[in-house]
Structure formats: C-alpha cells, structure tokens
C-alpha positions in Angstrom: 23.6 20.8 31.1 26.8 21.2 29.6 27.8 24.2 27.3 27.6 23.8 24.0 30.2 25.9 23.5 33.3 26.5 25.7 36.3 28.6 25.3 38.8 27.6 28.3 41.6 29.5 29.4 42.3 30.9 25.8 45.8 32.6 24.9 46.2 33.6 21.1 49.3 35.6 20.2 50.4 36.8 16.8 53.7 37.4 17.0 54.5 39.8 19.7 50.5 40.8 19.8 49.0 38.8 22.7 45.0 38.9 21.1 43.9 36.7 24.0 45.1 36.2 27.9 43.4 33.4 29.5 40.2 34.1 27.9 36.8 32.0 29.0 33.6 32.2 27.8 30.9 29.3 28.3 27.9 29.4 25.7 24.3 27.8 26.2 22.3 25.9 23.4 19.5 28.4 22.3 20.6 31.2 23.4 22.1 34.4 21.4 25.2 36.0 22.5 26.6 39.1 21.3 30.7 39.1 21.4 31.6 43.0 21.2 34.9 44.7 21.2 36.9 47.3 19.2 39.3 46.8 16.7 41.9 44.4 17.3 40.3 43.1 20.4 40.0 39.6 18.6 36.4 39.1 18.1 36.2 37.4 14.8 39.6 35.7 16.0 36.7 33.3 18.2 34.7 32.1 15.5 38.2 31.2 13.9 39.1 29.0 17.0 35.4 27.3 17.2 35.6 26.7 13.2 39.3 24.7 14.0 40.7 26.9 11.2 42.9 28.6 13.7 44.1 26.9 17.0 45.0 28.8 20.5 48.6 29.2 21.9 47.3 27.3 24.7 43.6 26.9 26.1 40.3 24.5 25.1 37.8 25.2 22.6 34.8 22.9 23.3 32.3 21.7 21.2 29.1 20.0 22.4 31.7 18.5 25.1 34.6 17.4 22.4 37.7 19.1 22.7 38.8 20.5 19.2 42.2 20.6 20.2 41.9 16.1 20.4 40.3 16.5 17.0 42.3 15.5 13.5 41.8 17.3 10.4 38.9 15.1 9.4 37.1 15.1 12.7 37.2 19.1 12.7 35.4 19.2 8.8 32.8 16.5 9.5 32.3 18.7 13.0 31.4 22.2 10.8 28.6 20.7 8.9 27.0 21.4 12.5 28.3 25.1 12.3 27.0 27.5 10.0 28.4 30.6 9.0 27.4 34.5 7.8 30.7 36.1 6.8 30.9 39.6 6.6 30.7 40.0 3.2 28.7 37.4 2.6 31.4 35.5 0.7 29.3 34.3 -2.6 30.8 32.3 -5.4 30.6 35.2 -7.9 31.2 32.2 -10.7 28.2 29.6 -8.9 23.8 30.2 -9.3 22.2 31.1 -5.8 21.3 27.9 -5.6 24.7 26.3 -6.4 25.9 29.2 -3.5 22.9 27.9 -1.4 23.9 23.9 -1.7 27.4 24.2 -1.4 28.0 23.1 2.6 25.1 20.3 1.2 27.5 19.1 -1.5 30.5 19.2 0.8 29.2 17.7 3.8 26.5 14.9 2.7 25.6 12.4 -0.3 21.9 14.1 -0.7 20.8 13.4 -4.4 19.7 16.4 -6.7 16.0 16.5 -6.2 16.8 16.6 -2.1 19.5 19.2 -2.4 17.1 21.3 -4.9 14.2 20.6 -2.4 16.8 22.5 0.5 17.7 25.6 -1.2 14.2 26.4 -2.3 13.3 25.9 1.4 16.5 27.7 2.7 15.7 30.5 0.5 12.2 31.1 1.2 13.0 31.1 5.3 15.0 34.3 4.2 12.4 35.8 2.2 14.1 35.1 -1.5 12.2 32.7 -2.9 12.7 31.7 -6.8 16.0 33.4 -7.3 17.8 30.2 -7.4 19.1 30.9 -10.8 20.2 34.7 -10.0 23.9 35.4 -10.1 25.7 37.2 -6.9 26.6 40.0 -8.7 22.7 41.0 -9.9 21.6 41.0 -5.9 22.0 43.8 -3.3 24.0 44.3 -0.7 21.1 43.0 1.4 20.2 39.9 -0.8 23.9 38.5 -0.8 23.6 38.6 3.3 20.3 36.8 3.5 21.5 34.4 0.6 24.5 33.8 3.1 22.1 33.4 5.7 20.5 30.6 3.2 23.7 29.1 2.8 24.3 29.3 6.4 21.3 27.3 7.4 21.4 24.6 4.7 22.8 21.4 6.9 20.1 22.2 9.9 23.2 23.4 11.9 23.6 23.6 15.7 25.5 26.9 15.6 25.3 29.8 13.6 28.0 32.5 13.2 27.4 35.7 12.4 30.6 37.8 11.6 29.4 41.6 11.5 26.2 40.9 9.9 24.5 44.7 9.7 28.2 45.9 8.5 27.5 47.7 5.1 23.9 48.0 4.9 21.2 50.7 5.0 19.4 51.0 8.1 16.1 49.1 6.6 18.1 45.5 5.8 20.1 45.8 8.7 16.5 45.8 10.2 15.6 42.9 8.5 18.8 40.6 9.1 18.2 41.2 12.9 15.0 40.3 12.3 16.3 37.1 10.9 18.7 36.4 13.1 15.9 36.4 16.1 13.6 34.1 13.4 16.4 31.5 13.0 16.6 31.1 16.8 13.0 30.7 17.5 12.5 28.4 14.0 15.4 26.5 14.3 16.3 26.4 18.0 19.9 27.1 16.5 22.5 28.7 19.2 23.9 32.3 17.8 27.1 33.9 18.2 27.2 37.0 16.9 30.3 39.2 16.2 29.3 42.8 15.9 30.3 46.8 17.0 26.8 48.0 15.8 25.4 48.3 19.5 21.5 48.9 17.9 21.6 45.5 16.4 23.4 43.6 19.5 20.7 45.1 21.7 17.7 44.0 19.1 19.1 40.5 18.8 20.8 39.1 21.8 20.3 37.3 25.1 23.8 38.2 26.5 26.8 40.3 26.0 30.2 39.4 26.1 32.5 42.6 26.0 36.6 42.0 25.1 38.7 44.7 27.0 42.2 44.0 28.1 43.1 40.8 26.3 39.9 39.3 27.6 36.0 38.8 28.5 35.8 42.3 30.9 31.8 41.8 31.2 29.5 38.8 30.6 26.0 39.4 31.4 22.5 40.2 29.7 21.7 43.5 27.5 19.8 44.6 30.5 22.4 44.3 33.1 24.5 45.9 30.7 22.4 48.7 30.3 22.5 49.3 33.8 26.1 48.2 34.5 28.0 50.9 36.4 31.1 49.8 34.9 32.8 53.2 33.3 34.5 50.4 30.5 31.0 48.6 29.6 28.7 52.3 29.3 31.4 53.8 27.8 31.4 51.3 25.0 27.8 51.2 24.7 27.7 54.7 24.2 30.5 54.7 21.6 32.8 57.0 23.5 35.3 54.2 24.1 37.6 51.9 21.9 38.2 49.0 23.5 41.2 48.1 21.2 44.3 48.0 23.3 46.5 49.7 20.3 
C-alpha cells in the first residue's frame, strides 16, 4: 500500500541555513506520528512543505501518490480541503462567530448551502466537546476552547490528514490532557492520519504510533514510542529525557 504521505530526499535551505539535507520520511494512512526536534531543527517547516505553501530546494513531497511539486496553484488549494490543520495558536478569526471560525475551510472549499454548513459546525463542535457555543466570540474562550474550536475547524471537510503544530503548547496540564485525548479520538472516529509537531515528550508518548526525531539536518531515528524508549541511541534518550537540544545552532 502506498504512503499517504512521502517526503523524498528533502533539502530546504534559508539562505545560508541548510534546515533539511536529504530528508525522507514515509507516512501510513491511520497511523499517528510524532515529528520531534529542537528549535530550528525544522519541524513545523514539514507541514509547510505537505500544505504546498513552502516548496523544497530540491526533493518530493507526496500526497496520496501525487507529487506536489507537478501540482499548479489551483491543484495544491483543491488538494488541502483533504488536509486539516491545528495551528499553534489556534489562529481564530477574532472578527468571525465560532461557527463562522468553524465553517470557514467549508465556505472555502465546497458549495454546501446554509442549513448543511450549520448542520457541520454543530456536529464539529460537539466531537470536541463544545456544543452550542456557535455564537461565542474567540476572545470570550480559553486558552483550551480556542485549541479544540481549531480542532473543530480542523475537522470540518472530513479530511485525510490532520496537522497538529504544537498542540499542548500554552496550556495547563488538565487541557493539554484533554487535546491528547482528542487527538487519539479523531484517529479512532475518523480514521484520519495525524502528524503531530511537538517538543512536549508526555503528550508525543500519550498520542503517537511512531516517532520521527530531526538531528543533523535530518530524520536521526524513525521508530515506535517503545523502541524509542528503549533505543540505546545516546541522541534519541538524551532527547527524551530533555538533556539534549537537538538544534544544530
């Protein structure tokens, strides 16, 4: 069965900062994977590449066997209603309603009348636990709301793929429960594959299926939380312990 994700031979320079050296990474449908890494290591710089709003120096990015790189402008945004995406800070619309937050990828991507897109956010909204806030504004929620009204937003066009971009970051220790909680329900409801950018090591271990830690320009270990736990590797149980940056500088 082919990936349905697939970074090949990736090289991403900024300037005179090589990010990525012939980088690969080959991701499963279903499955959670956890990419870690320290600062500058160019974690979020993947979900970038696999959104096509940044392009490698050289290298594929392959989705559900397309190459992005063969895509035009138009192919790439009728490909991301099949992405979904939690940004870090959740990234509301201070100006738009919950619900106009919630239906925005529906409005952008598909010609569903009202009463379906209405029908969609309720729904979205009650998977993450916030039922009948539709009318709320961002700036009456918590920390915690915004990320699961993300989350809504996130899962609003039945994607493929969701993106999680340091989902815990910022929250107290009882939501950051309840988003990894989440995470795990929209992979068992939705069958969705996850890609999860993180450095909190508690939550990678609670959510994932594998680990894929960036040392040196590229994937250093690929493997499952288990053989990472009892990886030998000074690099991989150094960063799981937190006694190592894996930032190159």
């Amino acid at each position: 069965m082919l990936p349905i994700v697939e970074f090949k031979n990736i090289n991403k320079s900024f300037g005179d900062n090589h990010v990525l050296v012939d980088a690969n990474l080959s991701i499963t449908k279903g499955e959670t994977i956890t990419i870690l890494g320290g600062s500058g290591t160019g974690k979020t710089v993947y979900l970038k590449l696999l959104l096509g709003v940044m392009r490698p120096d050289s290298g594929s990015v392959m989705f559900r066997g397309q190459n992005l790189g063969d895509m035009e402008e138009k192919q790439i945004i009728s490909m991301r209603k099949h992405i979904g995406m939690l940004f870090q800070g959740a990234a509301l619309f201070d100006s738009l309603t919950v619900a106009e937050n919630v239906a925005y990828p529906l409005r952008e991507h598909f010609n569903y009348d009202e009463e379906r897109i209405a029908h969609i956010v309720a729904d979205r909204l009650d998977m993450v636990g916030l039922e009948g806030i539709e009318e709320m504004m961002p700036a009456d929620l918590s920390g915690g709301m915004k990320k699961r009204v993300g989350l809504a937003r996130a899962i609003a066009t039945d994607p493929d793929v969701i993106l999680y971009d340091e989902p815990t970051t910022g929250l107290d220790p009882a939501n950051t429960k309840r988003i990894c909680r989440l995470i795990m329900e929209m992979q068992q409801k939705l069958k969705v594959t996850s890609i999860v950018v993180t450095h909190d090591m508690e939550a990678a271990f609670t959510v994932t299926d594998r680990m894929a830690l960036l040392h040196g320009k590229r994937f250093h270990f690929i493997g499952t939380k288990d053989e990472a736990r009892v990886s030998h590797d000074p690099i991989v149980q150094g960063f799981i312990r937190g006694e190592m940056d894996t930032g190159d500088g």
